[in-house]
Structures are given as structure tokens and as C-alpha cells.
C-alpha positions as CSV (number, residue, x, y, z in Angstrom):
1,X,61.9,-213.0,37.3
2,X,65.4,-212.5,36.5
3,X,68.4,-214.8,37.5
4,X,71.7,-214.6,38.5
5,X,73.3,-215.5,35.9
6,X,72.2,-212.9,33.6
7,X,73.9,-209.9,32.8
8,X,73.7,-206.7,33.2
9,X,73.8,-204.7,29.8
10,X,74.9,-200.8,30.0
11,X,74.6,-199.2,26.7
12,X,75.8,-195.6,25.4
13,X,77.1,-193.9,22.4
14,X,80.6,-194.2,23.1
15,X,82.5,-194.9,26.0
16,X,81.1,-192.3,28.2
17,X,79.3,-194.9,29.8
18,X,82.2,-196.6,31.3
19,X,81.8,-194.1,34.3
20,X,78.7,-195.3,35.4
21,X,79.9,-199.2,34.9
22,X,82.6,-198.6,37.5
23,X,80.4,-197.4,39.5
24,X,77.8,-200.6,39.2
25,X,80.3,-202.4,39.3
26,X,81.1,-201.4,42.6
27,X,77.7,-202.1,43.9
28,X,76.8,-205.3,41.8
29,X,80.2,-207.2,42.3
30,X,78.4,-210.6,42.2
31,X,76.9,-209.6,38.4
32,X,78.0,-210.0,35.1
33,X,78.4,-206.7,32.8
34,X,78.0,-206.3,29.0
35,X,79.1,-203.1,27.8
36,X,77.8,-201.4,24.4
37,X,78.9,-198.8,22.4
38,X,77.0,-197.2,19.7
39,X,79.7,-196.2,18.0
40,X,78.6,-196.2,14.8
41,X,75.6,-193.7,15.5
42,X,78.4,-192.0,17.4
43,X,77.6,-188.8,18.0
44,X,74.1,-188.6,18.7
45,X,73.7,-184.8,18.9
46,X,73.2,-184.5,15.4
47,X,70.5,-186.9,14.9
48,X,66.9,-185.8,13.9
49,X,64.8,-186.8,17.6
50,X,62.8,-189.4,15.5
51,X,65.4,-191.6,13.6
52,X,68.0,-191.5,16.9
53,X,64.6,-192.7,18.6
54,X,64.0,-195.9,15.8
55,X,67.8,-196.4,15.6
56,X,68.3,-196.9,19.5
57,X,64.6,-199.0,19.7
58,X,66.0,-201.3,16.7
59,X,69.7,-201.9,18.3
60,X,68.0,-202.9,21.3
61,X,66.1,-205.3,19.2
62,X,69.2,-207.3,18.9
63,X,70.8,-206.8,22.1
64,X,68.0,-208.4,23.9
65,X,68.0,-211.2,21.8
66,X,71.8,-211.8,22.0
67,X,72.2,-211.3,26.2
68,X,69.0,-211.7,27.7
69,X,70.2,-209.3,30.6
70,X,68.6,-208.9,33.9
71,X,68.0,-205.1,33.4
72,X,69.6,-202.3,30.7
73,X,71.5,-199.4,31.7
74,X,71.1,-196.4,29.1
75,X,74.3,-194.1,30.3
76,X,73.3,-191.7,28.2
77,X,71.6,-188.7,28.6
78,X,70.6,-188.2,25.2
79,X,69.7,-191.5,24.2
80,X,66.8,-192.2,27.3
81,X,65.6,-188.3,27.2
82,X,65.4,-189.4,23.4
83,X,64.1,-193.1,23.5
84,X,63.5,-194.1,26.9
85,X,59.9,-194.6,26.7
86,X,59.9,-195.8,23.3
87,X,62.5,-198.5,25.0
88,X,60.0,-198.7,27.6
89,X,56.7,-199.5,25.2
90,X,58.7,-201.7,23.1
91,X,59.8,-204.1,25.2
92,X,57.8,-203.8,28.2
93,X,59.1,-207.1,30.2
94,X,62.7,-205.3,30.3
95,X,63.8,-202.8,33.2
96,X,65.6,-199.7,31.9
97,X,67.7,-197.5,33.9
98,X,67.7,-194.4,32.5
99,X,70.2,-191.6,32.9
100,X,68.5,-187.6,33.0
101,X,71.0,-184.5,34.0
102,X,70.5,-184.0,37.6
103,X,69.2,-180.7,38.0
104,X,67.0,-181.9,41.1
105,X,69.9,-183.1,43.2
106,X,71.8,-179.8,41.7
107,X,68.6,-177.6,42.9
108,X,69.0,-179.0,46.4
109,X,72.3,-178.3,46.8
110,X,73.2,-174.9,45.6
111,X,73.9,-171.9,47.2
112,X,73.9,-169.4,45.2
113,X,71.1,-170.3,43.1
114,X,73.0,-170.1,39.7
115,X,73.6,-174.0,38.2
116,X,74.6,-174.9,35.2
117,X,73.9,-177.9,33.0
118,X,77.0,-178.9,31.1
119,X,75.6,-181.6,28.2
120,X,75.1,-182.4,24.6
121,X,73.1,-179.9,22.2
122,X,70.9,-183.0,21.7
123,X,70.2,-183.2,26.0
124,X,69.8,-179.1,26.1
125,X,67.5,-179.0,23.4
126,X,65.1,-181.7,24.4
127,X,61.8,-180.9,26.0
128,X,62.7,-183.7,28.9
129,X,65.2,-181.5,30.2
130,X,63.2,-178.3,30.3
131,X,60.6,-180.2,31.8
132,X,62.9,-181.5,34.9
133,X,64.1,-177.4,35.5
134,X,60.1,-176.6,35.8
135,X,59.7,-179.4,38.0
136,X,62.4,-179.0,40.2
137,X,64.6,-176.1,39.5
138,X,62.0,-173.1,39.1
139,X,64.0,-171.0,42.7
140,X,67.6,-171.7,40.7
141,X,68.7,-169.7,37.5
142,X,69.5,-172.7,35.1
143,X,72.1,-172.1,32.2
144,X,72.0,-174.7,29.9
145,X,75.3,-174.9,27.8
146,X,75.1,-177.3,25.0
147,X,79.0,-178.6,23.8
148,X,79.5,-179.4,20.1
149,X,82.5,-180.8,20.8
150,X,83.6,-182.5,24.6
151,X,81.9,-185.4,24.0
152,X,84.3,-186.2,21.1
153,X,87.1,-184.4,23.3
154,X,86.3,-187.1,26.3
155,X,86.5,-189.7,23.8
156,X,90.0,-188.4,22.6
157,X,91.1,-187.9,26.4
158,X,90.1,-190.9,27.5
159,X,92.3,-192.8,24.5
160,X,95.1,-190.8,25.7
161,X,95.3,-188.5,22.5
162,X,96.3,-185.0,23.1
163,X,93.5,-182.8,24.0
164,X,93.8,-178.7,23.8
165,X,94.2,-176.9,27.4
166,X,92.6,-173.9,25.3
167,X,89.9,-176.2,23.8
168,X,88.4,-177.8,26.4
169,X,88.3,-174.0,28.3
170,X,86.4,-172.3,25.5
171,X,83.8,-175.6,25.5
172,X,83.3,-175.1,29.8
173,X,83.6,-171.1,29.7
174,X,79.8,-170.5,29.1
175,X,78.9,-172.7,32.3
176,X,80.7,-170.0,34.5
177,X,78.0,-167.6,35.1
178,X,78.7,-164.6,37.8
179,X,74.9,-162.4,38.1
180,X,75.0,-159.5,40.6
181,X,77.4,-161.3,42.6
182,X,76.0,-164.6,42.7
183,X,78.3,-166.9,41.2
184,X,77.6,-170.5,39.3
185,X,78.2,-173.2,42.1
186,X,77.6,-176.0,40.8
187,X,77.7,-177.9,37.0
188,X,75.6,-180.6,36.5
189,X,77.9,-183.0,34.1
190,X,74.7,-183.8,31.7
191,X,77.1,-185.8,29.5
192,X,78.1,-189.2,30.7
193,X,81.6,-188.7,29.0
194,X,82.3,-185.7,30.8
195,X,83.0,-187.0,34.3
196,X,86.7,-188.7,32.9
197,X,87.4,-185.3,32.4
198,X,86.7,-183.6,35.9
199,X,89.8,-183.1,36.9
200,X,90.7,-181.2,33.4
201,X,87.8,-179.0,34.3
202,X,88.7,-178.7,37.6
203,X,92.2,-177.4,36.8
204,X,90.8,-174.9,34.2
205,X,87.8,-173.4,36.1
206,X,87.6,-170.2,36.8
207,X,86.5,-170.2,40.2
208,X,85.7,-173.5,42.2
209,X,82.5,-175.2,41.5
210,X,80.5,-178.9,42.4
211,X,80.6,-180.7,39.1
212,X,78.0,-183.3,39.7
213,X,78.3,-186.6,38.2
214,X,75.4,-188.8,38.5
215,X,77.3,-192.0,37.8
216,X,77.0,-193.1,41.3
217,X,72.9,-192.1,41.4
218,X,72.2,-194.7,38.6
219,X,73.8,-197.4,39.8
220,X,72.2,-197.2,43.3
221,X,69.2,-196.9,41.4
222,X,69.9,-200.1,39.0
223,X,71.4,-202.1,42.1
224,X,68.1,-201.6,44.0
225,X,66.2,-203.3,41.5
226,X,68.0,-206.2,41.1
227,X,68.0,-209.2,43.9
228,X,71.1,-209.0,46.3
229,X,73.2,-212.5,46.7
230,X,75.0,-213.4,49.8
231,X,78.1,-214.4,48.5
232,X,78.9,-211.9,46.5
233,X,81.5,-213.4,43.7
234,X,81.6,-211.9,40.2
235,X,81.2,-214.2,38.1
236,X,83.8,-216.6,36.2
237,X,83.0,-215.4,32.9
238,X,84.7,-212.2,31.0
239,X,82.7,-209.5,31.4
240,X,82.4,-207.9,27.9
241,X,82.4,-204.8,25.7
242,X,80.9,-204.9,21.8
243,X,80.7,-202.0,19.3
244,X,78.1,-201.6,16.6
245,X,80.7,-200.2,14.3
246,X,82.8,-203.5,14.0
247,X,85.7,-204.1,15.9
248,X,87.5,-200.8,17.3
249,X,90.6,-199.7,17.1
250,X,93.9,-200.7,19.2
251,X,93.6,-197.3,22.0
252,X,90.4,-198.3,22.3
253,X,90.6,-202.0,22.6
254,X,93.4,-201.0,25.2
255,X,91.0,-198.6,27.0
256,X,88.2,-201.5,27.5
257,X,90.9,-204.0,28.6
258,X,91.9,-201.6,31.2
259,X,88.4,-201.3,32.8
260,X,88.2,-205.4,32.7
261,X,86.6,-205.8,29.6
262,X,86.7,-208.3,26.7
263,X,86.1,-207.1,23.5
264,X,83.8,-209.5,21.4
């Protein structure tokens, strides 16, 4: 049983994640949030499957014992197509949320039958995703485009550096795919940095598409597992934002103070 004083924890590598706590938040307003970076494991699409797998398991070790939430949040695709049922076997009294590229949702809506999966080399790559086309996306052609480089881009917008019109074009080019006149409608954002920087895609598409951002998905999905209160007050304490890699620095302290959050 869980009560209602206990938080709700949303992890990810970065700050990515913030896009799906706005969106719980929005839906849990009565709940207390803790938000976790993994910055120092940050990126995790160049981790070998099996020590991003022990690292995430072992973090959660702590964070467990330290906040005692009412249910986890992994807004990350990477991390729970990596980990999610090692998190799930390891601590087995604990709900995770987990967050998968939504090619289902995608497959239902497109038109034209060409989708594309905008994400991590670490989410392309992983047999989890390939395994979610077969199951739901075998009438669409998939392209799967695996970016090097927009999750650190994201992270860069989203502090307010400068980010390269040209850059950012080059990283979203490949998702554009136009086969015997059947054009890409829709790019599943597989990456849950990317959605800060939908309107920068947006601007630099070359022809219109749905980006799909499956922020709002997961936090129906957490807010259905947890109890509903009638009077729904957030609580009086801070919500909160910690970063394995120490304390950050001042855009980013700035960033997390903007969305309502403490950093501890």
C-alpha cells in the first residue's frame, strides 16, 4: 500500500525527463515529485547493455532507500528497454513506469504507412524496440534513425546555449523518408529529450509531419496506478531535483528552478 505522502520519483539520464514530469504533474497535482538525473552516466548510448543494466539496478538501490516513493518513473527510453525488468526482479514491491518509443500508437495513426523512429543509437539498437515494430507495426515501413548527438543538443537547447540550425537538420534529415510517393507522416520522438525541441524540428522539416511525444501516455499510465485524493493540494514540501554527478551547474540549477524544482 502506498500513501500519500510519498513521492513520486521520475528518473532519466539527463533532463529529458522533465517533459514527462510536466505532464504528471498535471495529472497528479496532489503528489510530491522527485526528479533524478543520471548525469554522471550521462549519455547512455554508449554504454555496453550489461554494465548500463547493473549501473541503473545499483542507483536505484539508493534511491529507494533515500525516498521511499509511491511508484518510479523511468523517462527514458534507453534506460527501461535496457533495465526495466532487471528494475522489475530486483525490487519487486516497487511499480515502474516505464517509457518504450511508441510505434503502436504511431502504427494506428499513419497514413501513409512510412513512420519513423527518431531516438538514441542505444533505443534503435535494442532488441525491445524491434520486437514492438513486429508486434505492432508489421503493415507500416519503420525507419529507425539512431542520433549520436540531439540528446546532448536538447540538453544544450534546453540550458539556453546556442544550438546549430544546420546541426540539428542533418541529425532529423534521415527521419524524412519519401518511397514511391508515400511520404513519412509521422516521427515517433523515441528520445525523452527530444520533445523540448519540437518546435525546432518543426520549423526545419522538410515537409509537415506528427512528431509523437509520449510524455502525456506515461503519465496517464503512472496516474492510473496510483489512488486519486479528493482535495487535490500539492503538497507543502519542495518538490525536488538531485544529480548523481554532484551538484550541477548554474544554467542548469536555473533550468530545474524554472520547472519548480529544488535542487538538493
Amino acid at each position: 500500500m502506498t500513501s500519500d505522502d510519498q513521492p513520486v520519483l521520475v528518473f532519466d539520464s539527463g533532463i529529458g525527463g522533465l517533459t514527462v514530469l510536466r505532464e504528471a504533474r498535471v495529472l497528479m497535482p496532489e503528489r510530491r515529485f522527485v526528479y533524478v538525473a543520471d548525469d554522471a552516466g550521462f549519455p547512455y548510448g554508449g554504454w555496453a547493455e550489461e554494465d548500463l543494466r547493473d549501473r541503473i539496478v545499483r542507483v536505484f538501490a539508493d534511491l529507494l532507500h533515500d525516498h521511499d516513493p509511491a511508484l518510479c518513473i523511468v523517462a527514458c527510453n534507453t534506460a527501461f528497454t535496457v533495465a526495466g525488468a532487471a528494475l522489475r526482479a530486483a525490487y519487486p514491491d516497487m511499480t515502474f513506469v516505464g517509457t518504450v518509443p511508441a510505434i503502436k500508437p504511431a502504427a494506428e495513426r499513419t497514413r501513409s504507412g512510412q513512420v519513423s523512429v527518431l531516438a538514441t543509437p542505444g533505443t534503435v539498437r535494442r532488441d525491445y524496440t524491434r520486437d514492438l515494430i513486429q508486434s505492432f507495426a508489421t503493415q507500416c515501413h519503420v525507419t529507425l534513425v539512431g542520433s549520436p548527438r540531439l540528446a546532448r543538443m536538447a540538453e544544450a537547447y534546453m540550458r539556453g546555449l546556442p544550438v546549430s540550425d544546420e546541426a540539428v537538420a542533418a541529425e532529423i534529415a534521415p527521419c524524412f523518408v519519401d518511397s514511391g510517393g508515400a511520404r513519412t507522416d509521422i516521427v515517433v520522438l523515441g528520445c525523452t529529450h527530444y520533445p523540448f525541441m519540437a518546435n525546432v524540428f518543426r520549423r526545419l522539416a522538410p515537409w509537415p509531419v506528427d512528431w509523437l511525444d509520449p510524455a502525456e501516455a506515461i503519465a496517464r499510465r503512472a496516474r492510473s496506478l496510483l489512488p486519486r485524493r479528493a482535495d487535490a493540494l500539492h503538497p507543502a514540501e519542495d518538490d525536488t531535483a538531485l544529480f548523481t554527478g554532484g551538484t550541477p551547474d548554474f544554467a542548469t540549477r536555473r533550468l530545474m528552478n524554472s520547472f519548480g524544482l529544488k535542487v538538493v
